[in-house]
RODO-2510 file (C-alpha; in nm, 4 decimals, decimal comma):
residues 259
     n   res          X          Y          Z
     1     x     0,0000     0,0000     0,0000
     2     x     0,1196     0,3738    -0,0681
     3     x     0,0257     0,6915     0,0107
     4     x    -0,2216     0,6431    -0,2924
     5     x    -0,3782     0,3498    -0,2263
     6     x    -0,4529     0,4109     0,1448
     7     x    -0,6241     0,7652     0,0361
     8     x    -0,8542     0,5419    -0,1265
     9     x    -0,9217     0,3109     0,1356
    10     x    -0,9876     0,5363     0,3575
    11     x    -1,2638     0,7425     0,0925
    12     x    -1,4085     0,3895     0,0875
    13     x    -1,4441     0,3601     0,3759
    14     x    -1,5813     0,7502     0,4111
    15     x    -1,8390     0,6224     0,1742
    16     x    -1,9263     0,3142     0,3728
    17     x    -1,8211     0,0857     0,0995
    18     x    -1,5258    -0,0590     0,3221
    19     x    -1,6319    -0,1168     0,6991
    20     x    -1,4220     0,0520     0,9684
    21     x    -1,2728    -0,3222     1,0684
    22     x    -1,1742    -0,4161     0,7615
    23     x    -0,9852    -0,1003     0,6800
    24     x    -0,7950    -0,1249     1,0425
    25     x    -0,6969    -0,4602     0,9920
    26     x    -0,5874    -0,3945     0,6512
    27     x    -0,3318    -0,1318     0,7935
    28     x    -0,2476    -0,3079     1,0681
    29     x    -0,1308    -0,6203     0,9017
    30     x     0,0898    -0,3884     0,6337
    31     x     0,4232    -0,3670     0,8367
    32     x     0,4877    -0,7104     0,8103
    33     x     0,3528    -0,9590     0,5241
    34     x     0,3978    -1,2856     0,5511
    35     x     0,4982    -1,4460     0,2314
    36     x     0,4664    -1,8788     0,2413
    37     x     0,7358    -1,9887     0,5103
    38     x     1,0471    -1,8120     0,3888
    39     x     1,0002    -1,4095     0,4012
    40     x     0,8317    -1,1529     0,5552
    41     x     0,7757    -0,8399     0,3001
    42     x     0,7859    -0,4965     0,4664
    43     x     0,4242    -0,3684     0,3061
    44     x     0,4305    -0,0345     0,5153
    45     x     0,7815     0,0357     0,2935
    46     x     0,5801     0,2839     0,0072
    47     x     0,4697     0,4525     0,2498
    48     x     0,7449     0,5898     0,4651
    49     x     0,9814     0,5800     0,1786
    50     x     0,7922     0,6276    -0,1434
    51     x     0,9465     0,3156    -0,2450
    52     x     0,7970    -0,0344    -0,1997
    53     x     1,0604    -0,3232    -0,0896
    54     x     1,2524    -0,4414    -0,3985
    55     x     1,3338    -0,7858    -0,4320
    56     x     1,6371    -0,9576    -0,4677
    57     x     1,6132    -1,1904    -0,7144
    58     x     1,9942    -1,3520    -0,7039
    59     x     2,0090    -1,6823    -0,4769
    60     x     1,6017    -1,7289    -0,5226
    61     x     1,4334    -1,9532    -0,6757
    62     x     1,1315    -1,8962    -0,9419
    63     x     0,8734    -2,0126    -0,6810
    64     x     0,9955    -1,7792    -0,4281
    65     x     1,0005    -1,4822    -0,6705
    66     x     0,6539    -1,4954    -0,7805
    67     x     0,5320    -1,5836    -0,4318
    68     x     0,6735    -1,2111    -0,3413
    69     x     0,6025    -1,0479    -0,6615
    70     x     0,2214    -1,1954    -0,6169
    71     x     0,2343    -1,0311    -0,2461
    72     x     0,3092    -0,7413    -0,3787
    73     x     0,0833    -0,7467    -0,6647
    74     x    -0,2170    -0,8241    -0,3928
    75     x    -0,1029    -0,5127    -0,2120
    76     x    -0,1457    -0,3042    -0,4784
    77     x     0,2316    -0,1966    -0,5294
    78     x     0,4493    -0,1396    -0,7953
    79     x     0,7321    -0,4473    -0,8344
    80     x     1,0894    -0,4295    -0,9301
    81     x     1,3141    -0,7525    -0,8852
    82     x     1,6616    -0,7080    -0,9496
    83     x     1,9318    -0,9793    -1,0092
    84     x     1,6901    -1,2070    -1,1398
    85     x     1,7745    -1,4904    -1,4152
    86     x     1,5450    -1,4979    -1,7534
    87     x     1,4503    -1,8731    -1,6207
    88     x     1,2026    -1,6602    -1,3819
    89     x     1,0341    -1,4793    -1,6447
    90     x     0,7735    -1,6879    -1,7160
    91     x     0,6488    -1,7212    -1,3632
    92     x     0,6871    -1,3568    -1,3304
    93     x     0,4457    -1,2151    -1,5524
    94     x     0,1915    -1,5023    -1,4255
    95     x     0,2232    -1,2743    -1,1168
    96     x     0,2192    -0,9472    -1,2581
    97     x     0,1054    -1,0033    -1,6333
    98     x     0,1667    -0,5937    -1,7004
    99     x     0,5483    -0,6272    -1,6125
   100     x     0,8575    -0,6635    -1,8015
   101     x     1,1398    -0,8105    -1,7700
   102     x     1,4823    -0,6886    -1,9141
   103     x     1,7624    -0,9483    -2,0051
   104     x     2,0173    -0,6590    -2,0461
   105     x     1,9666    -0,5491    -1,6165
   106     x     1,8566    -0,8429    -1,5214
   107     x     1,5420    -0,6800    -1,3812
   108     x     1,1772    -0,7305    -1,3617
   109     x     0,9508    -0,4157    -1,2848
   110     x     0,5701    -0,3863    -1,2810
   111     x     0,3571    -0,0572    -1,2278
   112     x     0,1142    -0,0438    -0,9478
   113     x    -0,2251    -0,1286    -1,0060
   114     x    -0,3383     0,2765    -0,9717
   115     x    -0,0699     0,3509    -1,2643
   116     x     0,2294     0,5393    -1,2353
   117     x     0,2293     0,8862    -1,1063
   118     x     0,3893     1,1567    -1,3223
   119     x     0,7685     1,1404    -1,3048
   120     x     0,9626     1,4139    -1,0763
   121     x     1,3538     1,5050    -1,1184
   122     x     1,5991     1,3453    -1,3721
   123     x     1,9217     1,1342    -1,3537
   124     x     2,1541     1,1027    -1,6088
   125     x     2,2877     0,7940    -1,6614
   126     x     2,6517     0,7737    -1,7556
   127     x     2,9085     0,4684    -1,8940
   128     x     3,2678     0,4816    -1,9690
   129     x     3,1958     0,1686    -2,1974
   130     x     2,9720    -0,0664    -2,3956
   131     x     3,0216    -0,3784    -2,1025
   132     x     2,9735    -0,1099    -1,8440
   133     x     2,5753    -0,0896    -2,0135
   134     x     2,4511    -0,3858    -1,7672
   135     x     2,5323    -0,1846    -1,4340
   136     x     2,4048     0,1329    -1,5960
   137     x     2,0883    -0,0683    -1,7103
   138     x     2,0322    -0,1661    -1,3754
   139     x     2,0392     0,2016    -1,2776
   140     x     1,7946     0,3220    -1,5250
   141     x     1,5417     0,0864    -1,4326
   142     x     1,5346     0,1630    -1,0885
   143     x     1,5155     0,5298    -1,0909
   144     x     1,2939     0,4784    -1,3364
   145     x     1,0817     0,2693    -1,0608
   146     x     1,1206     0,5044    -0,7674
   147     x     1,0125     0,7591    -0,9957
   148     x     1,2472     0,9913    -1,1763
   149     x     1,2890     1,0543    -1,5255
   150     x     1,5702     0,8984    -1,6904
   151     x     1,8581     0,9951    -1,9761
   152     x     2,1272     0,7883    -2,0911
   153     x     2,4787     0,8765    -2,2378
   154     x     2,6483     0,5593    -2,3177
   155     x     3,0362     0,4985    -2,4217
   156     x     3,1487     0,8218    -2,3469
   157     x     3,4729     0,7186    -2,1829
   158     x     3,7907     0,9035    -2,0212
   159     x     4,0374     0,7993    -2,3606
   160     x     3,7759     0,9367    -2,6037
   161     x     3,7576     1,2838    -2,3757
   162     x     3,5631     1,4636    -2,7018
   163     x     3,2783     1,1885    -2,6164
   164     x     3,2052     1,3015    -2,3639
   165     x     3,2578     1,7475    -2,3238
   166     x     3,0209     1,7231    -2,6412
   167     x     2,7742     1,5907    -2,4311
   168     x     2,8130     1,8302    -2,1213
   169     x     2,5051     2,0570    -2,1880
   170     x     2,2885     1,7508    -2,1623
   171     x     2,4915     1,6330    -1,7993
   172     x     2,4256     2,0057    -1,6384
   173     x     2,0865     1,9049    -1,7326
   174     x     2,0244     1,6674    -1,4946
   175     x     1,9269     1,7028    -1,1316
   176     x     2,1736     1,4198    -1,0179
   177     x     2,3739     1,1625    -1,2358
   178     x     2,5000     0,8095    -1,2024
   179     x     2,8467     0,7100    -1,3568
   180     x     2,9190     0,3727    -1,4026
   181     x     3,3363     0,2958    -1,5298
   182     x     3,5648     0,0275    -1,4846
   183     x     3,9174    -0,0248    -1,5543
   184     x     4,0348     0,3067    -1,3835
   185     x     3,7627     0,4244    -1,3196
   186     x     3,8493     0,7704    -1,3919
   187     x     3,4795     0,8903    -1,5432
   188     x     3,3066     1,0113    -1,2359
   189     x     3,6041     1,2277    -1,1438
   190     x     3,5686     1,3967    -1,4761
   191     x     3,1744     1,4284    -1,4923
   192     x     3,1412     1,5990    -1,1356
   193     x     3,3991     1,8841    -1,2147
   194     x     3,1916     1,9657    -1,5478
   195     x     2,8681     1,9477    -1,3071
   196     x     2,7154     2,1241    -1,0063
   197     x     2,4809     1,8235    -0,9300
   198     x     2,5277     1,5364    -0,7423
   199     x     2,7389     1,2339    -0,8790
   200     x     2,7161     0,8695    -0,8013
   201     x     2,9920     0,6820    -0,8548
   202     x     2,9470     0,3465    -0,9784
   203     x     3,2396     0,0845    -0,9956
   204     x     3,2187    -0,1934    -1,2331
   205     x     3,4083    -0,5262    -1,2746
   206     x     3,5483    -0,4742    -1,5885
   207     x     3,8841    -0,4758    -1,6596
   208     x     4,1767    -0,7029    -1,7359
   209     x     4,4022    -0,8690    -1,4298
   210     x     4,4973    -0,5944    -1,2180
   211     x     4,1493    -0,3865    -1,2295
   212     x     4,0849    -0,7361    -0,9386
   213     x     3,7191    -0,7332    -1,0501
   214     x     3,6510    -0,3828    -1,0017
   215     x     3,8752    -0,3156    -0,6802
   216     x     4,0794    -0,0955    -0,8304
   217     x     3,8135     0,1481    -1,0112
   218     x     3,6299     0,1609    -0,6836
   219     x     3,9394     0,2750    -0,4652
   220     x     4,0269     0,5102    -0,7500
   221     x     3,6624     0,6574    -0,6943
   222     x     3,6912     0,6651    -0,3604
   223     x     3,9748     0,8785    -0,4037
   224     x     3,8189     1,1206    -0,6196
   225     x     3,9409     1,4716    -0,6198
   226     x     3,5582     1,5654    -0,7138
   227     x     3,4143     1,7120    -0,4096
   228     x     3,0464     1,6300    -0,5706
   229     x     3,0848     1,2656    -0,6143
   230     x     2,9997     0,9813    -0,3571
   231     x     3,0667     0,5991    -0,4738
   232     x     2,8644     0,2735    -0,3978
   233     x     2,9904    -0,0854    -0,4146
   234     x     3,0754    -0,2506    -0,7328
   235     x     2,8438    -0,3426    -0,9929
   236     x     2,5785    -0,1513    -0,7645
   237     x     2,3662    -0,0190    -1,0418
   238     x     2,0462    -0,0615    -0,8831
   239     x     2,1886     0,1566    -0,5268
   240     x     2,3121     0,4208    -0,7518
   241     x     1,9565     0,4908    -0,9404
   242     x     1,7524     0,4323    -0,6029
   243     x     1,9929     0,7492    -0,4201
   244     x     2,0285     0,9417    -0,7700
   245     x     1,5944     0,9634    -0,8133
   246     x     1,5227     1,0496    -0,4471
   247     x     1,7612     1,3426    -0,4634
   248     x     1,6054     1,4406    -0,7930
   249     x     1,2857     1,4088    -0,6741
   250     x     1,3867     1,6330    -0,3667
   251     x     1,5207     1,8963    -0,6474
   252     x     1,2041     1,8891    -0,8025
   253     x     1,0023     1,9123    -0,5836
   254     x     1,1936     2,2215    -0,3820
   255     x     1,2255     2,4151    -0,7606
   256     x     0,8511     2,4037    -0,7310
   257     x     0,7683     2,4486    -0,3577
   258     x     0,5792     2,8088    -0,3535
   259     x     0,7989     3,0555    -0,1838
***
């Protein structure tokens, strides 16, 4: 349940269409959904955060990922499963038959059932590389599911510098921006001093023997001289967009608050 969906529980039950039990028990059970014998969703999530709980999907099994998408589904929420293997598909969209799944982020996402609301803030999506796309991917679709709008700038890498200052009116454009690079993982050091936004910093495992599966590019980001740019873990796509649409949201939002 959101902030949406419990507004119109509560008109229901102003109406008389929903009894006063049934709507109390309804929101008392949200803060902890029981899901078969082997989780317990966090239903109350959308609305203190926005955000329902997103689901896992590496280590879990078909079965387990419909049983949670269906949960969610019930609750009126939207769905977005990251990590999750094509061999889930199927079972999926039994669940939810208005998602989709992407093979290129490995995620599933589904709106909720009283459609999206209109999109706040943008994030700019940024990758040194083509094999960096998968990480980025992963970013788009979840800002895109918390609720911000989303532009990509692909293969724009630090040894092709013209890539990328051809592309910087389009950066200042955005109200926060995710940059995913690998090898050494010099990109988000370069985007945040052409930027006065917030930059997250992904890390990804590319790289021949000595990047040590991303190590390197994420202590190199670490290290940034960029005062605007915080990092996340590597190949953490999916924390990047989460962080990068709730501060663009916030920017929206406060551009538009009345004075």
């Amino acid at each position: 349940m959101d902030a949406r969906a419990l507004q119109r529980l509560l008109e229901d039950v102003k109406r008389g269409e929903v009894p006063i039990e049934t709507a109390v028990r309804r929101i008392a059970d949200l803060p902890v959904q029981h899901v078969a014998d082997f989780a317990q969703l966090d239903g109350e999530r959308a609305l203190r955060q926005g955000v329902p709980e997103v689901i896992f999907g590496e280590g879990k099994t078909a079965v387990q990922i419909t049983a949670l998408i269906e949960k969610l589904v019930a609750l009126g929420q939207a769905v977005l499963v990251t990590r999750m293997d094509k061999s889930a598909e199927l079972a999926a969209l039994g669940a939810a038959p208005r998602g989709r799944y992407d093979p290129v982020s490995r995620t599933f996402t589904a709106p909720p059932s009283g459609g999206e609301q209109p999109r706040q803030g943008l994030v700019a999506v940024v990758c040194a590389g083509t094999t960096d796309i998968a990480v980025a991917e992963e970013a788009c679709a979840t800002a895109l599911a918390v609720g911000a709008e989303v532009k990509r700038l692909y293969d724009v890498g630090v040894s092709g510098l013209h890539r990328l200052l051809r592309q910087a009116p389009a950066l200042r454009e955005a109200d926060a921006l995710v940059v995913c690079a690998g090898m050494e993982g010099a990109l988000p050091s370069v985007v945040g001093g052409l930027v006065a936004r917030p930059v997250i910093a992904v890390p990804t495992s590319v790289g021949y023997g000595a990047s040590l599966g991303g190590i390197a590019a994420l202590l190199a980001m670490l290290n940034s001289c960029a005062a605007n740019v915080s990092v996340v873990n590597i190949d953490n796509g999916f924390g990047a967009g989460f962080v990068a649409a709730l501060i663009a949201r916030h920017a929206h939002r406060q551009l538009r608050a009345p004075a």
